[in-house]
C-alpha positions as CSV (number, residue, x, y, z in Angstrom):
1,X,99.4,68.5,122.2
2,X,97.1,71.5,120.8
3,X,96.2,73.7,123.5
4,X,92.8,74.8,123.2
5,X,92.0,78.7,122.4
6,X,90.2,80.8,124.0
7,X,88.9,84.4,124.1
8,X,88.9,86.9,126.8
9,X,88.5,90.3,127.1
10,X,91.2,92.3,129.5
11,X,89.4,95.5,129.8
12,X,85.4,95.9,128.8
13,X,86.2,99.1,127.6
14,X,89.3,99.2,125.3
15,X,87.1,96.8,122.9
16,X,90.4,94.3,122.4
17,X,89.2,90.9,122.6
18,X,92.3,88.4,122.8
19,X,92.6,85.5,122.3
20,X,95.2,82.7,123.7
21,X,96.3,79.3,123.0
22,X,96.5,77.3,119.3
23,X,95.1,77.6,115.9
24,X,95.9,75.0,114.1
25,X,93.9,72.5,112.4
26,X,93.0,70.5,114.9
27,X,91.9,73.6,116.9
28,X,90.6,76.3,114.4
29,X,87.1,74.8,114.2
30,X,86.7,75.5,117.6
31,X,88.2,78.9,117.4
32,X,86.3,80.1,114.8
33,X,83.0,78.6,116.3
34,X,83.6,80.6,119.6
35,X,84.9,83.8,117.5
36,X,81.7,83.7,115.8
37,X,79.8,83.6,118.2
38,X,80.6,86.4,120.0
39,X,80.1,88.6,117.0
40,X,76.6,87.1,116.7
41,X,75.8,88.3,120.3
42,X,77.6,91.4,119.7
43,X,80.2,91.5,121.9
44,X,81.9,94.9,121.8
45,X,85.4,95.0,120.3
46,X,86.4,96.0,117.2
47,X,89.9,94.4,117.8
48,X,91.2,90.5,117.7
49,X,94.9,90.6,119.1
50,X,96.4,87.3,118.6
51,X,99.9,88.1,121.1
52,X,99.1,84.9,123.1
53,X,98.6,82.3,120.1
54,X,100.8,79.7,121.0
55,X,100.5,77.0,117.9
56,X,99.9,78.3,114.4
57,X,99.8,77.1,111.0
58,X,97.6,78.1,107.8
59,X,94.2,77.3,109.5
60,X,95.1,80.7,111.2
61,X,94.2,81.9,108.0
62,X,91.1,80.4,108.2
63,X,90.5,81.9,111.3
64,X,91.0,85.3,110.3
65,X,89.0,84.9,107.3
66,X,86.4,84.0,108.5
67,X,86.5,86.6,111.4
68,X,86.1,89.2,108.8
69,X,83.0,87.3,107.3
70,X,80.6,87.4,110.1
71,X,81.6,90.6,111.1
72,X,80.9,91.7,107.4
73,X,78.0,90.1,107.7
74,X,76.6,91.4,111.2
75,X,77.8,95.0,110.1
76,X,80.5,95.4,112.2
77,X,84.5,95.9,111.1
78,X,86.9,94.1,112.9
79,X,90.9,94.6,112.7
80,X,93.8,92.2,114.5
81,X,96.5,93.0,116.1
82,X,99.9,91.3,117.3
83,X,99.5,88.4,114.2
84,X,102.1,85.9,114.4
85,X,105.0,87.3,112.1
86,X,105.4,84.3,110.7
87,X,101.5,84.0,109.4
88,X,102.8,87.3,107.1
89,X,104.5,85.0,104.0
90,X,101.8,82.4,104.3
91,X,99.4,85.6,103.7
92,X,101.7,86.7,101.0
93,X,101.3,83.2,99.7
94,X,97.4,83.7,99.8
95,X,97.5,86.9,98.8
96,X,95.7,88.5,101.6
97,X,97.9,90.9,102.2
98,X,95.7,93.4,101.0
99,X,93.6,93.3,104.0
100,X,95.8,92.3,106.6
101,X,98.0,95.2,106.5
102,X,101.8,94.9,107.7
103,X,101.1,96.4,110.7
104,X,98.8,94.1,111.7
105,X,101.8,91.4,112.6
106,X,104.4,91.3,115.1
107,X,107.4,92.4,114.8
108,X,110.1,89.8,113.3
């Protein structure tokens, strides 16, 4: 069963907006929805970390994609952090990893 994700912020200052649970294809639309969203209404952070993703496949992809769109789009630049390592060879695949930099997974 998909758990359903969800955003939070730990600390309104550190801008690092988290989110938790899974993006897969039967999630990402809603994922993406809410993740928009709070760029619209400019939330503050600058940061996505994905350390609490449970469930991921390439509609992760999506996800971060389209992340980086409407933040393009509202002016604002937005990095991740803590992406699942094993999203980096599906980025490879995509060749994404131009803008994803290694640094921007977890470790092994």
């Amino acid at each position: 069963m998909t758990s359903k994700p969800q955003f939070y912020q730990s600390n309104e200052d550190d801008g690092i907006l988290a989110i938790q649970g899974d993006l897969d294809v039967y999630s990402v639309a809603d994922a993406i929805r809410q993740g928009c969203k709070l760029i619209k209404t400019n939330q503050s952070f600058e940061v996505i970390d994905m350390e609490q993703v449970g469930k991921i496949d390439s509609a992760g992809l999506a996800f971060i994609i389209e992340m980086m769109k409407t933040a393009r789009k509202y002016g604002k630049n937005i990095q991740f952090r803590n992406i699942p390592a094993r999203m980096h060879d599906v980025a490879k695949i995509y060749g994404l990893t131009q803008i994803l930099p290694d640094n921007a997974f977890q470790a092994g």
